[in-house]
C-alpha positions as CSV (number, residue, x, y, z in Angstrom):
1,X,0.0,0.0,0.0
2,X,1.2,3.3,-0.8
3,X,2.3,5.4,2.5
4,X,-1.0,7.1,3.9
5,X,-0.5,10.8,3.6
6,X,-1.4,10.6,7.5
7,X,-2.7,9.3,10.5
8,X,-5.7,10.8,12.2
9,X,-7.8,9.9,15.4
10,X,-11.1,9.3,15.1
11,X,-12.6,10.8,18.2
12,X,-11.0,14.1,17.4
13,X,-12.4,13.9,14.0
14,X,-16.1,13.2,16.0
15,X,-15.3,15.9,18.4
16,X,-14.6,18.8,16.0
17,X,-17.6,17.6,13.7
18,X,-19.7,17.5,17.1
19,X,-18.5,21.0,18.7
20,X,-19.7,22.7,15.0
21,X,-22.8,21.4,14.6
22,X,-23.9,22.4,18.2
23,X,-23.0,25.8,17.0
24,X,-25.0,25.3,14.1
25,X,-28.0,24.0,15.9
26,X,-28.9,24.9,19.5
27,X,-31.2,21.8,19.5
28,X,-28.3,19.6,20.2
29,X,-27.2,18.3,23.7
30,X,-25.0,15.7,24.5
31,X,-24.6,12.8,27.0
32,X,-21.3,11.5,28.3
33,X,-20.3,8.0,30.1
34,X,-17.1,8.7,30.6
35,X,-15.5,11.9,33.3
36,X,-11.9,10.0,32.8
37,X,-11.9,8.1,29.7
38,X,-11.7,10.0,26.1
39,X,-14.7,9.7,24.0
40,X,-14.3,12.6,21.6
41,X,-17.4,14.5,23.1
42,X,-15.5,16.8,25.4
43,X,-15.1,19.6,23.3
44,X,-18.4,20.2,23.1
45,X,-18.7,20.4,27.0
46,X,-16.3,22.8,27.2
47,X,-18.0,25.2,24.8
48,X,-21.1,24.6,25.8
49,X,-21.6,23.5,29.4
50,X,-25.4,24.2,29.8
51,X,-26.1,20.9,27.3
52,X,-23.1,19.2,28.4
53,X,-24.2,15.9,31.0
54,X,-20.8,13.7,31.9
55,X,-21.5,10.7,34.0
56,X,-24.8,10.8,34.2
57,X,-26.0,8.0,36.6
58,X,-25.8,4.4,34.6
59,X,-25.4,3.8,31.1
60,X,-29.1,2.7,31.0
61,X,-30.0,6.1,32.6
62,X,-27.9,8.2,30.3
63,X,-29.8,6.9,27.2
64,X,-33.0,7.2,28.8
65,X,-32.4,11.0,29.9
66,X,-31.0,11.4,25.8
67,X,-34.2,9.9,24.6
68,X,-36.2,11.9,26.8
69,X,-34.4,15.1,25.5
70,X,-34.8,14.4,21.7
71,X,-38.3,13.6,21.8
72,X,-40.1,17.2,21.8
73,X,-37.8,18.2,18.3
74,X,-33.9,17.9,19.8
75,X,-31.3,15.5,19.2
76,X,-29.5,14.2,21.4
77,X,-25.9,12.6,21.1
78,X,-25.0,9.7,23.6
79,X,-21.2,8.7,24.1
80,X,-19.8,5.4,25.6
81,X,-17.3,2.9,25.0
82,X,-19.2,0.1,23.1
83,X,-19.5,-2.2,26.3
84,X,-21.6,0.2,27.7
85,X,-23.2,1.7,24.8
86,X,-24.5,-1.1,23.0
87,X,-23.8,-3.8,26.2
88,X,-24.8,-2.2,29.8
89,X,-27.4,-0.1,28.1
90,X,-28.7,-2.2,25.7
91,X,-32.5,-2.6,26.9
92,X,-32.5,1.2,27.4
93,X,-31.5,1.3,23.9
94,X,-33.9,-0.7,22.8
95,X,-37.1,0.3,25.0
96,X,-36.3,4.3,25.3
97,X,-34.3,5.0,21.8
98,X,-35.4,2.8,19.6
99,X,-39.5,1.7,20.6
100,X,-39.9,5.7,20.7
101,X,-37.8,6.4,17.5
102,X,-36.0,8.6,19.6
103,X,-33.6,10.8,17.8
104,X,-30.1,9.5,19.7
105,X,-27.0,9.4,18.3
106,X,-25.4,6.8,20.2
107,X,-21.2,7.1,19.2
108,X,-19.4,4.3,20.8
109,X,-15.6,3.5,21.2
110,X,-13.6,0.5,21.7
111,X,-15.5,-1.7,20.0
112,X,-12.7,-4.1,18.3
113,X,-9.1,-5.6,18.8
114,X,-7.7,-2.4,16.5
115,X,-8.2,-0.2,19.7
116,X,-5.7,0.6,22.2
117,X,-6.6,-0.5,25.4
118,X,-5.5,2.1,28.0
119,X,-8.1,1.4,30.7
120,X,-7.8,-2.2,30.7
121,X,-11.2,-2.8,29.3
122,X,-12.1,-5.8,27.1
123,X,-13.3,-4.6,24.1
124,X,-16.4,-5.5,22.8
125,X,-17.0,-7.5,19.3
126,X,-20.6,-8.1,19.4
127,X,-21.6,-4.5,19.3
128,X,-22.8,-3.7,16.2
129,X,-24.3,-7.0,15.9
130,X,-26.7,-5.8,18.7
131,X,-27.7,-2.9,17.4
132,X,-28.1,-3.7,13.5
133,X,-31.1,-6.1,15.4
134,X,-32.7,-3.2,16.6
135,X,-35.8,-2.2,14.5
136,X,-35.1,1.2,13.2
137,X,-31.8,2.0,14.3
138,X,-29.3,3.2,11.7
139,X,-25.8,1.7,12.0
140,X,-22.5,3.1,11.1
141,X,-18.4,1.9,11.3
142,X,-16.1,4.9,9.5
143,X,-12.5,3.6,8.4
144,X,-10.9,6.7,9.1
145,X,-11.7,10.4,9.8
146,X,-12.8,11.7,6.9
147,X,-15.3,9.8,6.7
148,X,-16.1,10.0,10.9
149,X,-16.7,13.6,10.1
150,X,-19.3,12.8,6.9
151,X,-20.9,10.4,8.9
152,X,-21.6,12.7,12.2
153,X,-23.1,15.1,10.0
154,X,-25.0,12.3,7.7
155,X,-26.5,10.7,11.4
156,X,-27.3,14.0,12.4
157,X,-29.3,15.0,9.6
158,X,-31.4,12.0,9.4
159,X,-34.2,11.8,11.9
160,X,-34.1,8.3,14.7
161,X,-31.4,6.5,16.2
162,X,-28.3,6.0,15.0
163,X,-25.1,4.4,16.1
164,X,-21.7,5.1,14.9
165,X,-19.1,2.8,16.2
166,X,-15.3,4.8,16.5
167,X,-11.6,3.6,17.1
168,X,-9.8,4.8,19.8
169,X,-6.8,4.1,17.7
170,X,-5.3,6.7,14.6
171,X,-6.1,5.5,11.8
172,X,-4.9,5.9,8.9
173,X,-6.3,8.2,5.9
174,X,-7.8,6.0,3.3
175,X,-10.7,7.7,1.6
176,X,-11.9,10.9,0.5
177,X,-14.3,11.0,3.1
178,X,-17.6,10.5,0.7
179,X,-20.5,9.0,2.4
180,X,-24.0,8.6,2.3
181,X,-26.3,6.7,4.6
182,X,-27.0,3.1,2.6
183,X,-24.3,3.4,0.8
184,X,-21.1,1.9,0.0
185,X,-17.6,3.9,-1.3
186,X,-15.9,2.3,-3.8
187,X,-12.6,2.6,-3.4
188,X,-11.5,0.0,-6.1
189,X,-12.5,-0.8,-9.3
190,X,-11.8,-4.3,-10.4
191,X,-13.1,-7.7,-11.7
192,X,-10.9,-10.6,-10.1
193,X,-12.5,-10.5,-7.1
194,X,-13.9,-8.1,-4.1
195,X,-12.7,-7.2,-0.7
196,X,-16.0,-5.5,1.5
197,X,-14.1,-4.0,4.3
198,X,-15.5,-2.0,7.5
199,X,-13.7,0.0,9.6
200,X,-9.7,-0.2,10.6
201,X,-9.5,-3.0,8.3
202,X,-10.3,-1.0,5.2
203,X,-6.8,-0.2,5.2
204,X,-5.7,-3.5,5.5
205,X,-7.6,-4.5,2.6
206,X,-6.2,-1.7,0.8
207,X,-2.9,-2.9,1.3
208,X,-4.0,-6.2,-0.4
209,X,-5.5,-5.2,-3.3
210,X,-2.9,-2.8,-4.4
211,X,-0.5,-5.4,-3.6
212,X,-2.5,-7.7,-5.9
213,X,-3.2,-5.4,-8.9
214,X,0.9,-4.7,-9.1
215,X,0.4,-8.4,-9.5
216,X,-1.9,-8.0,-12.7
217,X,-5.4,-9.0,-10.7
218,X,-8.0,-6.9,-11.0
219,X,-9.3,-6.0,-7.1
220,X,-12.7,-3.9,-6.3
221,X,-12.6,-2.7,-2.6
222,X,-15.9,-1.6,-1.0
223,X,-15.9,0.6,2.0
224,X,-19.4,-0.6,3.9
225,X,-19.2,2.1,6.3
226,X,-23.3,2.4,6.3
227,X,-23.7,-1.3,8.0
228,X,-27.4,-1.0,8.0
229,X,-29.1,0.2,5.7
230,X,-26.3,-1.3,3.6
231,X,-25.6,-1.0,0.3
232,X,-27.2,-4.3,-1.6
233,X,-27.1,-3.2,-5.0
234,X,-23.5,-2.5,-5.0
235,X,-23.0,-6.1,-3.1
236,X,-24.8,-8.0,-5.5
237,X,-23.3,-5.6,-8.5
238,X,-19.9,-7.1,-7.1
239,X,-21.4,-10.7,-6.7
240,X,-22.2,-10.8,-10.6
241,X,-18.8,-9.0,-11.6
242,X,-16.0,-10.6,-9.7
243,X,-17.2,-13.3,-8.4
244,X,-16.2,-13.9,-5.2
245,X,-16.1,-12.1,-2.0
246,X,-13.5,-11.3,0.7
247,X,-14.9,-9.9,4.1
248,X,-13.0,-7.7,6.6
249,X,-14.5,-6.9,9.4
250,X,-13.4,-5.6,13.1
251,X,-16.4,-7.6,14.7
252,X,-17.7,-10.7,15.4
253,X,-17.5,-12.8,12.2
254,X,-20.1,-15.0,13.0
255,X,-23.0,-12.0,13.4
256,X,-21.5,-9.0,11.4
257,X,-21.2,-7.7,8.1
258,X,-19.5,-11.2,6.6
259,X,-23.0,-12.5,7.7
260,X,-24.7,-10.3,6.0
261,X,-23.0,-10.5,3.1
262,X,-22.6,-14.8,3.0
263,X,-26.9,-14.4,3.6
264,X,-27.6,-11.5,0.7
265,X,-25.5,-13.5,-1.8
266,X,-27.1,-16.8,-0.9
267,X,-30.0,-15.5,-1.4
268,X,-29.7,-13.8,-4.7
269,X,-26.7,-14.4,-6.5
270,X,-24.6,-17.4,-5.0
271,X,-20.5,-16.9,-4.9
272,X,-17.7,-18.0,-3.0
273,X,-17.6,-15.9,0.3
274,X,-14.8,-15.9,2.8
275,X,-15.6,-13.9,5.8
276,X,-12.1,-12.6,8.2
277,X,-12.9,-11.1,11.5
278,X,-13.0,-11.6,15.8
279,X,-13.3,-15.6,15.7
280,X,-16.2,-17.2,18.3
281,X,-13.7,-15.3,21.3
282,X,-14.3,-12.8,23.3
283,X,-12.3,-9.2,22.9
284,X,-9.0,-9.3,24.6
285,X,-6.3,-7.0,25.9
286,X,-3.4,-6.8,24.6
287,X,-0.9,-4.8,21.2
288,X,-3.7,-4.6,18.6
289,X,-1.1,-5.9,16.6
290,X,-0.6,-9.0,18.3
291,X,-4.2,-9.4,18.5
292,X,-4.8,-9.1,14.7
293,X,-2.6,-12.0,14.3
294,X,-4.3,-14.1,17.5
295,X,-7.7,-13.8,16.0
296,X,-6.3,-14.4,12.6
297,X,-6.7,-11.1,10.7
298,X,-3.3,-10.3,10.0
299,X,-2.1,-8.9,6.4
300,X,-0.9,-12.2,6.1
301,X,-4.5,-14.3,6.2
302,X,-6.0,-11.3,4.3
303,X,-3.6,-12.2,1.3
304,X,-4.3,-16.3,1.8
305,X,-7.7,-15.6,1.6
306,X,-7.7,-13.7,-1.5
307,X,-5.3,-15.4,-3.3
308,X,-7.3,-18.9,-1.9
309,X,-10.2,-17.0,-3.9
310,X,-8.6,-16.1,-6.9
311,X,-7.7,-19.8,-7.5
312,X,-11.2,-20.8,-6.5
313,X,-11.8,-19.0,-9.5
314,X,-9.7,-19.7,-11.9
315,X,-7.8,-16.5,-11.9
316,X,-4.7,-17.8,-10.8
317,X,-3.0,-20.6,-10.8
């Protein structure tokens, strides 16, 4: 992969989108889990105190105090680490965001094995899973900042819950930050074979596909930053094109977006899928690096796997 033009943090990208739509719209307030622990929100508190709440009681009762707000015309952002988010608060989500059609932004950090790990939490791999089950709620993984800050505006635009799952870790700069809500960036054009990616492993999957095509293979890379609604069209588009279908995902691989990508294709135009992500393990702490390679997501599966596909296929020998 060609050296990234720079590394960015995510939460600082969230946090400067955050603090200028507040000054755009007086309607926001915000909700913070965390007085000690970085979530990108504070910002925003410091500017604007009055709609600033940190540590507000339990997870459960910060998201029911943000649903209450953005019920009369407000919107209210809500932000966690994804263990409380989408874990400890998950039946407030549910009963007082979602049931209501609240409009909360739930943004939650630490959510995969890419993350740092400075407070000695476990982070939590089943979070997005939850919450693409909830009946209206609109879910969202960015890759890298610019497209944290399209996204923040894109949830705060649209009307209902949403929730945007961030790295803690910089990330490198891999797209133009384009997005739309249902959607998916295509970052590579090809015909050999696809690579969906979400998240920190967009880059990864970057570095494989360029290291492919200077090996004459043809590699389309989709960036499914909008997990749900996702982008169906473009999936099957790639079904019928290349054929087969590499998955990268910073979740659970048995519930995330490799699941819903192995069922859409099943469904309507059957090819090879090969889904890389968190094994049946919980999160761990530890380097992300090490990590990546205990759960099996290392640069080194990602180019087994594709090449494993490419032969599947015929492309290589």
């Amino acid at each position: 992969m060609t050296s990234p033009v720079r590394s960015e943090s995510l939460l600082d990208a969230y946090g400067q989108t955050l603090l200028e739509l507040g000054e755009q719209n007086p309607a926001i307030v915000v909700f913070n889990a965390h007085p000690a622990a970085p979530t990108g929100a504070e910002p925003f508190g410091r500017k604007f105190p009055e709609r600033f709440h940190s540590a507000v009681g339990s997870p459960s009762e910060m998201m029911a105090r943000a649903a209450e707000r953005a019920t009369d015309g407000g919107t209210a952002f809500a932000s966690a680490s994804a263990i409380l988010a989408a874990g400890d608060a998950y039946l407030a989500v549910r009963q007082s965001v979602c049931a209501r059609r609240a409009n909360v932004k739930i943004v939650a950090n630490h959510g995969g094995p890419i993350d740092p790990d400075p407070d000695g939490v476990r982070p939590f791999v089943e979070d997005v899973a939850l919450m693409r089950g909830l009946p209206g709620m609109t879910v969202v993984v960015p890759a890298d900042a610019p497209t944290t800050r399209s996204a923040i505006r894109a949830i705060a635009d649209r009307t209902g819950p949403a929730y945007v799952r961030l790295s803690r870790a910089d990330l490198p700069t891999v797209t133009d930050g384009r997005f739309a809500i249902g959607k998916a960036a295509e970052l590579r054009t090809g015909d050999d074979l696809t690579i969906v990616a979400v998240g920190g492993m967009l880059a990864r999957g970057l570095e494989v596909a360029e290291e492919l095509g200077r090996s004459g293979l043809s590699v389309r890379l989709l960036d499914f930053a909008s997990v749900k609604p996702f982008d169906e069209p473009a999936l099957l588009r790639a079904a019928r094109d290349t054929g087969a279908i590499l998955v990268l995902e910073e979740q659970s691989v048995l519930t995330g977006v490799g699941a819903i990508v192995a069922s859409t294709t099943s469904e309507n135009y059957p090819v090879p899928v090969r889904r890389i992500g968190v094994p049946d393990l919980f999160g761990d702490t530890a380097d992300p690096s090490s990590l990546l390679d205990r759960y099996g997501m290392s640069i080194d599966r990602i180019r087994d796997e594709a090449w494993e596909l490419l032969r599947a296929r015929g492309k290589v020998q």
